[in-house]
PQR file with spaces between the fields and no chain letter, atoms N, CA, C, O and H, PARSE charges and radii, in Angstrom:
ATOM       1  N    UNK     1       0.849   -1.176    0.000 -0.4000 1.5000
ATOM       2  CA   UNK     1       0.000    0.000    0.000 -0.0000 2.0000
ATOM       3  C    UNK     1       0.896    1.241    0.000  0.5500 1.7000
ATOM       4  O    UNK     1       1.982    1.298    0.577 -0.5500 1.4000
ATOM       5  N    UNK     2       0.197    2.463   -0.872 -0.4000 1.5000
ATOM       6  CA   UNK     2       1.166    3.486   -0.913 -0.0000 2.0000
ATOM       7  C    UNK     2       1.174    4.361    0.350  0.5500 1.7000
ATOM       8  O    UNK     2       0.275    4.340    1.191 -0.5500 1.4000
ATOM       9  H    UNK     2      -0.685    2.416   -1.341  0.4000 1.0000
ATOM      10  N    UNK     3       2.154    5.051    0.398 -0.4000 1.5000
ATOM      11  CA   UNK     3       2.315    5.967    1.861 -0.0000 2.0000
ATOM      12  C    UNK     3       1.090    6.676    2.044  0.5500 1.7000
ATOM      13  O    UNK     3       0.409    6.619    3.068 -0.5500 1.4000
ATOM      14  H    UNK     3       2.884    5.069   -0.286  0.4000 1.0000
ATOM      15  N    UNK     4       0.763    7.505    0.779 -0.4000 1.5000
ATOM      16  CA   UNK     4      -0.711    8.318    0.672 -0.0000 2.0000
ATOM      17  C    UNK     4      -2.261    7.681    0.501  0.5500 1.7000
ATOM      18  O    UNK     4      -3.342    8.230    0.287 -0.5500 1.4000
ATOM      19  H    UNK     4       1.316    7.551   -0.053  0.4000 1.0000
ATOM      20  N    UNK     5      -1.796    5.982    0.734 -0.4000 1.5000
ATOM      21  CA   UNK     5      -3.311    5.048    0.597 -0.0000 2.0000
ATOM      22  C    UNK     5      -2.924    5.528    2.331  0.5500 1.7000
ATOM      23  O    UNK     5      -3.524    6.442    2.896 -0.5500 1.4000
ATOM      24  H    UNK     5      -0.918    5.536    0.908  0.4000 1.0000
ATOM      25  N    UNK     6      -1.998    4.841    2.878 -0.4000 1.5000
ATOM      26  CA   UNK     6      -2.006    4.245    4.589 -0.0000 2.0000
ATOM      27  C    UNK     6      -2.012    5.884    4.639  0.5500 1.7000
ATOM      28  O    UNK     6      -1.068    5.899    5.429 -0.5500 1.4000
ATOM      29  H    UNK     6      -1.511    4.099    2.419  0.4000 1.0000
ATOM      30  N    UNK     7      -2.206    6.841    4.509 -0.4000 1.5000
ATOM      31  CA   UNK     7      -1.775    7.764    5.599 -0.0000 2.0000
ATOM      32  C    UNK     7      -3.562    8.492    5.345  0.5500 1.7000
ATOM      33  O    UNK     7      -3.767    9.515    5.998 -0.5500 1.4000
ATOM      34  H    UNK     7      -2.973    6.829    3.867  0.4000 1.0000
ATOM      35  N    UNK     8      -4.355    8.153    4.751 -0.4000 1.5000
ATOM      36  CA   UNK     8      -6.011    8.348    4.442 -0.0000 2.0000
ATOM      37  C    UNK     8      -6.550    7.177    5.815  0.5500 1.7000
ATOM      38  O    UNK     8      -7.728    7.123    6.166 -0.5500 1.4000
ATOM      39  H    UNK     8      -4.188    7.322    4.220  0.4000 1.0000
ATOM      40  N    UNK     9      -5.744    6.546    6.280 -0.4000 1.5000
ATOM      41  CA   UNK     9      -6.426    5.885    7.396 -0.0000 2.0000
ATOM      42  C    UNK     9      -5.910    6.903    8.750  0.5500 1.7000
ATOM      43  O    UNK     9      -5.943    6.316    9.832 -0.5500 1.4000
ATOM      44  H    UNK     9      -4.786    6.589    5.994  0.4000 1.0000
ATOM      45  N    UNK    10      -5.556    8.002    8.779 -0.4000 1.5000
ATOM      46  CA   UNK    10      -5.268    8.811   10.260 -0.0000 2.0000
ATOM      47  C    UNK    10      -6.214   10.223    9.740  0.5500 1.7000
ATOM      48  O    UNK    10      -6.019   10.987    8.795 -0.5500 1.4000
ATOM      49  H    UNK    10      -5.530    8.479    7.901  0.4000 1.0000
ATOM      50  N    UNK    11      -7.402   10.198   10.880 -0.4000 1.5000
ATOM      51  CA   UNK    11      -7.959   11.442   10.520 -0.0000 2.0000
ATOM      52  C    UNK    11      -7.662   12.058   11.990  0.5500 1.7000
ATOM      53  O    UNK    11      -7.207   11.470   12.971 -0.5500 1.4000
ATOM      54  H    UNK    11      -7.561    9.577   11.648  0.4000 1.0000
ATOM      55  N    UNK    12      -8.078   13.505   11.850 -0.4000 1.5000
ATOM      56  CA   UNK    12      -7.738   14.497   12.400 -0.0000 2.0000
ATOM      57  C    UNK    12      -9.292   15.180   13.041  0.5500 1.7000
ATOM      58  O    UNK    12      -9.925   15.790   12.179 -0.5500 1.4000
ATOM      59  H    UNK    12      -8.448   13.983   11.053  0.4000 1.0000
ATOM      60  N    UNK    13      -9.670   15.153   13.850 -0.4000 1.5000
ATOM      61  CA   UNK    13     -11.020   16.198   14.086 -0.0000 2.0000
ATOM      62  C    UNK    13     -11.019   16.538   15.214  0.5500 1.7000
ATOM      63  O    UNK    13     -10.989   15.632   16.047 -0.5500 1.4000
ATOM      64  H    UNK    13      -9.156   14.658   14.550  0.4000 1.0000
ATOM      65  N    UNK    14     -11.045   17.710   15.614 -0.4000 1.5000
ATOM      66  CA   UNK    14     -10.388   18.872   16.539 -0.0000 2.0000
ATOM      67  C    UNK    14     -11.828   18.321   17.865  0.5500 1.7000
ATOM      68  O    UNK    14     -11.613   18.403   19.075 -0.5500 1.4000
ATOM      69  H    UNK    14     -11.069   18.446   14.938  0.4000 1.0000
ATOM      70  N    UNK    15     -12.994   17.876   17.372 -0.4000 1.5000
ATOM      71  CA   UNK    15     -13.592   17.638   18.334 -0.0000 2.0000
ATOM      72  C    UNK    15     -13.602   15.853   19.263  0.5500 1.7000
ATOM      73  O    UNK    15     -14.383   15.380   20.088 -0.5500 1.4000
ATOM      74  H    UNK    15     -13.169   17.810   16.390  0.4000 1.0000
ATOM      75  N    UNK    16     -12.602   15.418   18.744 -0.4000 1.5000
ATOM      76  CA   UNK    16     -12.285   14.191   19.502 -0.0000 2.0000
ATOM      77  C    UNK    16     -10.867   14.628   20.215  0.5500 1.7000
ATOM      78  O    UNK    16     -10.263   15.650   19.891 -0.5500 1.4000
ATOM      79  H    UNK    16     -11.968   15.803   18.074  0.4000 1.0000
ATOM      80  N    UNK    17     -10.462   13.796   21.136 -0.4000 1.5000
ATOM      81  CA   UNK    17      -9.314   14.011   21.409 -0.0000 2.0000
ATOM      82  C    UNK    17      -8.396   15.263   21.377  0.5500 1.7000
ATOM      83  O    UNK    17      -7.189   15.023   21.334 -0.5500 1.4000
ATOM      84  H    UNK    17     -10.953   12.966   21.399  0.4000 1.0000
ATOM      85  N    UNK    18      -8.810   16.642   21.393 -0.4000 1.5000
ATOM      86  CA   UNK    18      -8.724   17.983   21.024 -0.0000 2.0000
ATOM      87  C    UNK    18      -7.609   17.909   19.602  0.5500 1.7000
ATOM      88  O    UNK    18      -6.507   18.458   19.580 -0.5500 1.4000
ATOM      89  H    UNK    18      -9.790   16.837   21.428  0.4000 1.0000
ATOM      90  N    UNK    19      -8.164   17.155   18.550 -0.4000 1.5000
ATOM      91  CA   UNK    19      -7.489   17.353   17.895 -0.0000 2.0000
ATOM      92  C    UNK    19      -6.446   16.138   17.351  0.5500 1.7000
ATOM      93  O    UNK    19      -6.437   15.810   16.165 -0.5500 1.4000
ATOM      94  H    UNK    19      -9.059   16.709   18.568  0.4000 1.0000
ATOM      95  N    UNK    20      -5.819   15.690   18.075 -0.4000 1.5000
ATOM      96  CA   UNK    20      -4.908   14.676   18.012 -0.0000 2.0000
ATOM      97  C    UNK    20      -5.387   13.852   17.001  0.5500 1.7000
ATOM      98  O    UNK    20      -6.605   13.822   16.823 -0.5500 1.4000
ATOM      99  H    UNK    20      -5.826   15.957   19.039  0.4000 1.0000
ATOM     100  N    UNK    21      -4.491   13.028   16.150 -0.4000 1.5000
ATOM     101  CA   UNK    21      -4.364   11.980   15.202 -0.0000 2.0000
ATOM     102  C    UNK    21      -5.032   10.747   15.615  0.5500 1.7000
ATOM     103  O    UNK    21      -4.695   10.132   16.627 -0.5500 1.4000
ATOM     104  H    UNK    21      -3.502   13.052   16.295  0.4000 1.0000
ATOM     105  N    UNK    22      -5.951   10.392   14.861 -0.4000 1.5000
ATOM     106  CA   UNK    22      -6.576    8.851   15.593 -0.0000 2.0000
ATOM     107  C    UNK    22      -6.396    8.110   14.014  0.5500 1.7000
ATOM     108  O    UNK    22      -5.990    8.625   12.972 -0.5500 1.4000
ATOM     109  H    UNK    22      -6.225   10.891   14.039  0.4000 1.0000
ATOM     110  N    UNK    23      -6.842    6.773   14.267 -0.4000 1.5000
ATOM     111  CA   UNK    23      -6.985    5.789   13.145 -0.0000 2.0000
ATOM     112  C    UNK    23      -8.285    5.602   12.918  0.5500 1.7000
ATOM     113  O    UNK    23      -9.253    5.315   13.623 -0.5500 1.4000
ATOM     114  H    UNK    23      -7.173    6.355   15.113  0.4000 1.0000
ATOM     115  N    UNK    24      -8.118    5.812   11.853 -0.4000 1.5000
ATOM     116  CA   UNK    24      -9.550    6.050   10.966 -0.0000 2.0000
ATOM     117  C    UNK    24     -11.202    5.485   11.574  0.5500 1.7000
ATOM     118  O    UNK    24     -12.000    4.590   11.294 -0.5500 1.4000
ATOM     119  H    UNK    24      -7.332    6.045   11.280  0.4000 1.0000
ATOM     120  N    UNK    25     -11.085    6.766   12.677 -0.4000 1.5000
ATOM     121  CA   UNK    25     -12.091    6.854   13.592 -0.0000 2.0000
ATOM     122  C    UNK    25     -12.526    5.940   14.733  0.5500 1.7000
ATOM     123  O    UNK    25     -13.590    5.931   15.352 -0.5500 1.4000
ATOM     124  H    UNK    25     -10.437    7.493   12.905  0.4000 1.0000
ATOM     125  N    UNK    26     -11.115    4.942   14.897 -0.4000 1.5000
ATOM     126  CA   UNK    26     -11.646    3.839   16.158 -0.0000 2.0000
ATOM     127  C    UNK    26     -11.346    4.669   17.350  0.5500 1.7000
ATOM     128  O    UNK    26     -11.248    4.278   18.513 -0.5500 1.4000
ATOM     129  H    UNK    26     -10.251    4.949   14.394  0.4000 1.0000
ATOM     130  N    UNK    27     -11.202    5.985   16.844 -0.4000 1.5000
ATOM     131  CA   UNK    27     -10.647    6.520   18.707 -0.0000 2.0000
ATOM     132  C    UNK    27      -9.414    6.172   19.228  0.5500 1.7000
ATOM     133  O    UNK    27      -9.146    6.467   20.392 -0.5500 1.4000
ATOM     134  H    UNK    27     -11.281    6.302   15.899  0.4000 1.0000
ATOM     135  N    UNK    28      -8.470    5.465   18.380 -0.4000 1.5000
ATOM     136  CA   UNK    28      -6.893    5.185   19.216 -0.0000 2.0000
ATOM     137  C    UNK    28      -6.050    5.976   18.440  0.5500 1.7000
ATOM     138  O    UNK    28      -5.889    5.987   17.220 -0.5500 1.4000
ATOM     139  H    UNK    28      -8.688    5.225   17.434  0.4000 1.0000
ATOM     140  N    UNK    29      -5.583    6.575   19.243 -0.4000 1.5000
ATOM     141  CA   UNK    29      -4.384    7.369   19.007 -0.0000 2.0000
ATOM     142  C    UNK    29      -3.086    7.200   18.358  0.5500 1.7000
ATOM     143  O    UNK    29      -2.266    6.560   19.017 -0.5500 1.4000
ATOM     144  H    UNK    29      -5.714    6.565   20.235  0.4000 1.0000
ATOM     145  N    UNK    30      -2.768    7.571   17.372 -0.4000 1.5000
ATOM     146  CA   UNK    30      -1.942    7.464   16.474 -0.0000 2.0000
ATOM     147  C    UNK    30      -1.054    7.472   17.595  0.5500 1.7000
ATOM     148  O    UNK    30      -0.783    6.290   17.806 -0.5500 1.4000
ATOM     149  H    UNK    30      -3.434    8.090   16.837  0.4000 1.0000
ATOM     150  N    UNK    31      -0.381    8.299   18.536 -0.4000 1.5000
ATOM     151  CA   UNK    31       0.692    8.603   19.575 -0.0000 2.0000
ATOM     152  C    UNK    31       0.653    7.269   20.710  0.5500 1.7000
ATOM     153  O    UNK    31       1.592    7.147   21.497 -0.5500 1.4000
ATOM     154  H    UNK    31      -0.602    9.259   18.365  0.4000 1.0000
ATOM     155  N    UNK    32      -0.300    6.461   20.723 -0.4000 1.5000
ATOM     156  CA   UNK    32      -0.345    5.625   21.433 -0.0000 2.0000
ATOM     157  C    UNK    32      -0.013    4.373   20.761  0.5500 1.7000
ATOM     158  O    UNK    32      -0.102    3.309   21.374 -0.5500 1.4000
ATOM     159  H    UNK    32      -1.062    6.560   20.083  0.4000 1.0000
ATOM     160  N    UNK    33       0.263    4.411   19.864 -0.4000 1.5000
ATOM     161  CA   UNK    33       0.694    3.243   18.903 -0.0000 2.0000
ATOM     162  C    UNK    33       1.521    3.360   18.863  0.5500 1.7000
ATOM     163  O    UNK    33       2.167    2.315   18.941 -0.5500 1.4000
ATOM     164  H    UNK    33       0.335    5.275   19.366  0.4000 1.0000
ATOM     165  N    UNK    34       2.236    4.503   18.730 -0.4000 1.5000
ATOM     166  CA   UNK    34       3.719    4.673   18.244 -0.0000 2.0000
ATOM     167  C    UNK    34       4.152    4.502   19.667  0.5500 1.7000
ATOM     168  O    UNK    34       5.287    4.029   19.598 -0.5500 1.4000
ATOM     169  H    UNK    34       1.711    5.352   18.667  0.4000 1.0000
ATOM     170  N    UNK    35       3.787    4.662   21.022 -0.4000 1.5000
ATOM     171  CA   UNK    35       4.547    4.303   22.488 -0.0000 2.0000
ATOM     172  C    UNK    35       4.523    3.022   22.736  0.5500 1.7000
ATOM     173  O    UNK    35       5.255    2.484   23.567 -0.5500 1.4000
ATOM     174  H    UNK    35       2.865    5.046   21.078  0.4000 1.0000
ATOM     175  N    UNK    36       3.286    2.163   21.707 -0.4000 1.5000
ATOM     176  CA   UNK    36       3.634    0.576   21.721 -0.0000 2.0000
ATOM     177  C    UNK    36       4.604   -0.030   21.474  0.5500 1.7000
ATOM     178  O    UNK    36       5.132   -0.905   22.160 -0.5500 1.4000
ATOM     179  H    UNK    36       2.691    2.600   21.033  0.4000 1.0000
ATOM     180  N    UNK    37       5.083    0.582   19.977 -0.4000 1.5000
ATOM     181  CA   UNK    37       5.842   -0.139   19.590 -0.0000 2.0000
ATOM     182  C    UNK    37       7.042    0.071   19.896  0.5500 1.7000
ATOM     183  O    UNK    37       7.881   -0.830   19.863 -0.5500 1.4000
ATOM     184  H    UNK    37       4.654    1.293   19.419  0.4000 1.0000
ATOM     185  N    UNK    38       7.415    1.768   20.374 -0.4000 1.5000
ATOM     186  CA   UNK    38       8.616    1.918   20.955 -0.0000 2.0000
ATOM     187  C    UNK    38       9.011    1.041   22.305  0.5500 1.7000
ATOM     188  O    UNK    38      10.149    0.635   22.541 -0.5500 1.4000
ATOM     189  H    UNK    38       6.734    2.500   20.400  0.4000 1.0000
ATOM     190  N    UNK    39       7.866    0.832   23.131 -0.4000 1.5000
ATOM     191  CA   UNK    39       8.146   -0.101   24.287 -0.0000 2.0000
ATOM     192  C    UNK    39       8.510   -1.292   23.927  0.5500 1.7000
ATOM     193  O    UNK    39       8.969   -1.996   24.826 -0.5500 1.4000
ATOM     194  H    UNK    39       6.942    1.162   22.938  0.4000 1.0000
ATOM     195  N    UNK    40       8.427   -1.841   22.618 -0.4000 1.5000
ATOM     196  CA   UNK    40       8.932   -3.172   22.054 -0.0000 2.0000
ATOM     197  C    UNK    40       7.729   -4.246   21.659  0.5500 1.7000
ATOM     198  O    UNK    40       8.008   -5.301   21.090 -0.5500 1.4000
ATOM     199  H    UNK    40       8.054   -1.268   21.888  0.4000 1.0000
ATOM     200  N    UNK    41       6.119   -3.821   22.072 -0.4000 1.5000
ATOM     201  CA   UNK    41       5.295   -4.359   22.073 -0.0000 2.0000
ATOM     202  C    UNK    41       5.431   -4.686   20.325  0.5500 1.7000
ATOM     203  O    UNK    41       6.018   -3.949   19.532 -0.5500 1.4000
ATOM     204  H    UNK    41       5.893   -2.963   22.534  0.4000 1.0000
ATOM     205  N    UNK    42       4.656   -6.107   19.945 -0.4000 1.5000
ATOM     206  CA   UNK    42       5.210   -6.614   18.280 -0.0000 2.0000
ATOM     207  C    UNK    42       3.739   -6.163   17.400  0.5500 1.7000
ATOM     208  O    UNK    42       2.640   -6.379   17.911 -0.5500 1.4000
ATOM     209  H    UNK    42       4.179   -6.706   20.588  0.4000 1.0000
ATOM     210  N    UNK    43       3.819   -5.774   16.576 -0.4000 1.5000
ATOM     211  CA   UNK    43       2.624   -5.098   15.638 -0.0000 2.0000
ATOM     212  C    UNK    43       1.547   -6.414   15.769  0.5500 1.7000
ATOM     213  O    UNK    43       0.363   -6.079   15.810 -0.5500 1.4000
ATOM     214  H    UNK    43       4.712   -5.598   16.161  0.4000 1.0000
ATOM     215  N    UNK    44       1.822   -7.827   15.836 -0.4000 1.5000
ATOM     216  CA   UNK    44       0.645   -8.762   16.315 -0.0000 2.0000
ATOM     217  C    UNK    44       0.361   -8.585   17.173  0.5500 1.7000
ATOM     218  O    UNK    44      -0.792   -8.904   17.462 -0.5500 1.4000
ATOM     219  H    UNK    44       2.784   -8.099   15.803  0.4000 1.0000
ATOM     220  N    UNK    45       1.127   -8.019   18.072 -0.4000 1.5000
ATOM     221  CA   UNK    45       0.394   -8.239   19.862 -0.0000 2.0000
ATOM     222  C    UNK    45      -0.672   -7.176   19.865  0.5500 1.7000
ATOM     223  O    UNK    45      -1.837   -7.538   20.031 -0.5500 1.4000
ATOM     224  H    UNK    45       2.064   -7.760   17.837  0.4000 1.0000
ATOM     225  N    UNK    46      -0.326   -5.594   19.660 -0.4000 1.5000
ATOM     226  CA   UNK    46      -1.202   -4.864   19.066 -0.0000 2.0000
ATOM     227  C    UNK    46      -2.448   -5.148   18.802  0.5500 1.7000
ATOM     228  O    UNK    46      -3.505   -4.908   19.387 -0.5500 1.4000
ATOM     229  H    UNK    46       0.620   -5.300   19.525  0.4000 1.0000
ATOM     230  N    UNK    47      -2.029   -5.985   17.323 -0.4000 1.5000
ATOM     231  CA   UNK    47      -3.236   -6.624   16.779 -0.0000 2.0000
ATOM     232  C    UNK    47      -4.544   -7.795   17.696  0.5500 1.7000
ATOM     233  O    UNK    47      -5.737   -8.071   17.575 -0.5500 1.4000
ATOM     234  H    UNK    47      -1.171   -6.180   16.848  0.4000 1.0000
ATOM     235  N    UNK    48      -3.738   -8.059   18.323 -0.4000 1.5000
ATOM     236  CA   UNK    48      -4.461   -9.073   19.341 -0.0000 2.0000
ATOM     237  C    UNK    48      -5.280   -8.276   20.093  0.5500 1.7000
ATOM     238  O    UNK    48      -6.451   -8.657   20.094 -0.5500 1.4000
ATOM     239  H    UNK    48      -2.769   -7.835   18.422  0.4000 1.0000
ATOM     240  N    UNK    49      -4.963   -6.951   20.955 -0.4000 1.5000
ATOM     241  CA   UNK    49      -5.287   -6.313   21.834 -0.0000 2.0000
ATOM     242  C    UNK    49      -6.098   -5.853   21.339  0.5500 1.7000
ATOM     243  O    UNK    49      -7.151   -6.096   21.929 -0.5500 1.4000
ATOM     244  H    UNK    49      -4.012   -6.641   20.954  0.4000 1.0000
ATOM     245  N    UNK    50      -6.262   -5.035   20.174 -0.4000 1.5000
ATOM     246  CA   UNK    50      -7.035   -3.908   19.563 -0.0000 2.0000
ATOM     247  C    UNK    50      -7.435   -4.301   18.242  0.5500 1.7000
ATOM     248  O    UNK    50      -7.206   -3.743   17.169 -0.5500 1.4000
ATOM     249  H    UNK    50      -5.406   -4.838   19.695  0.4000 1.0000
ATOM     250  N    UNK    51      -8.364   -5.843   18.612 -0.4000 1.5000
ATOM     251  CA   UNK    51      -8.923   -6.117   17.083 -0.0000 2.0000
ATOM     252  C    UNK    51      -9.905   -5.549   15.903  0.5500 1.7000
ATOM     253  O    UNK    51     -10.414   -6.015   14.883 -0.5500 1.4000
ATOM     254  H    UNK    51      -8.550   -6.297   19.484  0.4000 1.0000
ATOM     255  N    UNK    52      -9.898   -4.553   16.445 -0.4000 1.5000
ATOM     256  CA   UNK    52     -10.674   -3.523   15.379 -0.0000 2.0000
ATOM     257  C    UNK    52      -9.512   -3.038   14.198  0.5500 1.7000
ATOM     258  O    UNK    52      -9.759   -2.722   13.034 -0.5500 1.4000
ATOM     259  H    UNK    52      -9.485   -4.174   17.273  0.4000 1.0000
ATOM     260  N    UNK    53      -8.344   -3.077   14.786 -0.4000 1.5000
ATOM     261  CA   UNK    53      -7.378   -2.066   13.906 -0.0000 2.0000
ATOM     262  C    UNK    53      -6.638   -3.112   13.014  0.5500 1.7000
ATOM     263  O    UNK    53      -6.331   -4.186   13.531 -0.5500 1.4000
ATOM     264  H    UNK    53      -8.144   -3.334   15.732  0.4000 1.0000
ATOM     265  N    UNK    54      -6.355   -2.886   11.808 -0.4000 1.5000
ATOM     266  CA   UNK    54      -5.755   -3.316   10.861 -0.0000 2.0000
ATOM     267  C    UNK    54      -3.915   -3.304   11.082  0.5500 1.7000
ATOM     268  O    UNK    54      -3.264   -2.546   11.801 -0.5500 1.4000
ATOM     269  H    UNK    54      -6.605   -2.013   11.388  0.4000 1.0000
ATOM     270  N    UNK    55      -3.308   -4.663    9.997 -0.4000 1.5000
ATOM     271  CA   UNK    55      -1.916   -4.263    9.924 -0.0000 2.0000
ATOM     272  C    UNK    55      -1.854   -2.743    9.600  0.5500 1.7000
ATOM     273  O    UNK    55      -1.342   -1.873   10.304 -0.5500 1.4000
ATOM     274  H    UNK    55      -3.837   -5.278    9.413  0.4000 1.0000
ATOM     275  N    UNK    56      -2.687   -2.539    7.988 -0.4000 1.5000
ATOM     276  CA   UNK    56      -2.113   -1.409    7.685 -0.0000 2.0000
ATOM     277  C    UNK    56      -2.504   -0.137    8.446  0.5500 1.7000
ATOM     278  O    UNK    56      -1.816    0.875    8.320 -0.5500 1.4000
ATOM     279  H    UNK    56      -3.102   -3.246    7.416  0.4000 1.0000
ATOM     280  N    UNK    57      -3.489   -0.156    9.161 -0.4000 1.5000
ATOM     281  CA   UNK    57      -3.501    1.065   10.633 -0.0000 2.0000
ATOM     282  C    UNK    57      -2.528    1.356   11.353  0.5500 1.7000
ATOM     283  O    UNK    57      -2.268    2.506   11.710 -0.5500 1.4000
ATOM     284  H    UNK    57      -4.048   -0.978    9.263  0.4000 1.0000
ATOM     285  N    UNK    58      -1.648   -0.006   11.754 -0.4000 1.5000
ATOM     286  CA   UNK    58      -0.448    0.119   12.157 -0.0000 2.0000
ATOM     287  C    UNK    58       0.595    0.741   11.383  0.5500 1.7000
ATOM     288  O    UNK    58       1.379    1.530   11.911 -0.5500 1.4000
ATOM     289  H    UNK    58      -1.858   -0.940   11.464  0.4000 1.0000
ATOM     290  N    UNK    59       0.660    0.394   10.005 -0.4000 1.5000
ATOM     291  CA   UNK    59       2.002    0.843    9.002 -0.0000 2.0000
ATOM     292  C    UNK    59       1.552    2.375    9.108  0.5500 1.7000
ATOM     293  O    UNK    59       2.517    3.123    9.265 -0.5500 1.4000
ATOM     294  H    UNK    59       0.023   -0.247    9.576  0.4000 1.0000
ATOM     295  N    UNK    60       0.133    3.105    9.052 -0.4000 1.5000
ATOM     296  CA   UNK    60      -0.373    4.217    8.978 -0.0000 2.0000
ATOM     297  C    UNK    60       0.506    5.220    9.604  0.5500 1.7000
ATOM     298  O    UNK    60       1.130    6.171    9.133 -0.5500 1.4000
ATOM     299  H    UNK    60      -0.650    2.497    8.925  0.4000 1.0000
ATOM     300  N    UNK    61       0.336    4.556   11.276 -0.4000 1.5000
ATOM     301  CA   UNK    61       0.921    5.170   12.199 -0.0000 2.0000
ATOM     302  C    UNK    61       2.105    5.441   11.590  0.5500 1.7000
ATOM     303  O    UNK    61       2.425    6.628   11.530 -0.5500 1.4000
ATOM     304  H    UNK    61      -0.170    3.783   11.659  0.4000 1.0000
ATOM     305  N    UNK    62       2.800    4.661   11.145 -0.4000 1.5000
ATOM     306  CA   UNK    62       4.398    4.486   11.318 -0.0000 2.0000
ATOM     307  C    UNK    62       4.717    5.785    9.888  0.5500 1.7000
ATOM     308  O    UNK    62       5.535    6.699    9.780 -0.5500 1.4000
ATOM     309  H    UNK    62       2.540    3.697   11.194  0.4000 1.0000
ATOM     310  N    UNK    63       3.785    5.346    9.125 -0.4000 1.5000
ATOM     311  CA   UNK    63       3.592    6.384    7.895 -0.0000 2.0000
ATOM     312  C    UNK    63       3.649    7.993    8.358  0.5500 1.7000
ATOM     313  O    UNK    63       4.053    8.853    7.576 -0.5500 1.4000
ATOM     314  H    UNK    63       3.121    4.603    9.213  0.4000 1.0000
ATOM     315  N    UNK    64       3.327    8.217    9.337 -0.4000 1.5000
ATOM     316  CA   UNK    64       2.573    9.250   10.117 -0.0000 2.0000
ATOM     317  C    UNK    64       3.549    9.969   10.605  0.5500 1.7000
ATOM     318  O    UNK    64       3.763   11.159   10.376 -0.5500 1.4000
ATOM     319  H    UNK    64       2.999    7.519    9.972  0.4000 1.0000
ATOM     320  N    UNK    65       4.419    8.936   11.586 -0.4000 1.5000
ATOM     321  CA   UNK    65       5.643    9.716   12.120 -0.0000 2.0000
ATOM     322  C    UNK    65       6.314   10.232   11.150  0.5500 1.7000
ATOM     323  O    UNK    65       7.326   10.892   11.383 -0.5500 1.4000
ATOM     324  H    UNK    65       4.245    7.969   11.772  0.4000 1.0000
């Protein structure tokens, strides 16, 4: 998937989260993904936890930074 397909999955709306980056409207925080994976947590475990969200939600994030 191209950078500009995955990066149409992070919207922006000033009335959730004041603003902050979420994934395409499940309410999780783009910034909270990215502290997953920096803690070492593995993009499946993620996936396990938060089965609403896609691999490529994850690559999104990463697209994002």
């Amino acid at each position: 998937m191209k950078k500009n397909d995955l990066l149409e999955r992070i919207t922006i709306n000033p009335d959730i989260f004041n603003g902050k980056p979420i994934i395409r409207g499940l309410r999780i925080k783009v910034e909270n993904i990215l502290a997953l994976l920096e803690q070492g947590v593995t993009m499946q475990e993620i996936l396990e936890d938060l089965p609403d969200m896609e691999l490529n939600d994850i690559k999104a994030c990463l697209a994002y930074a």
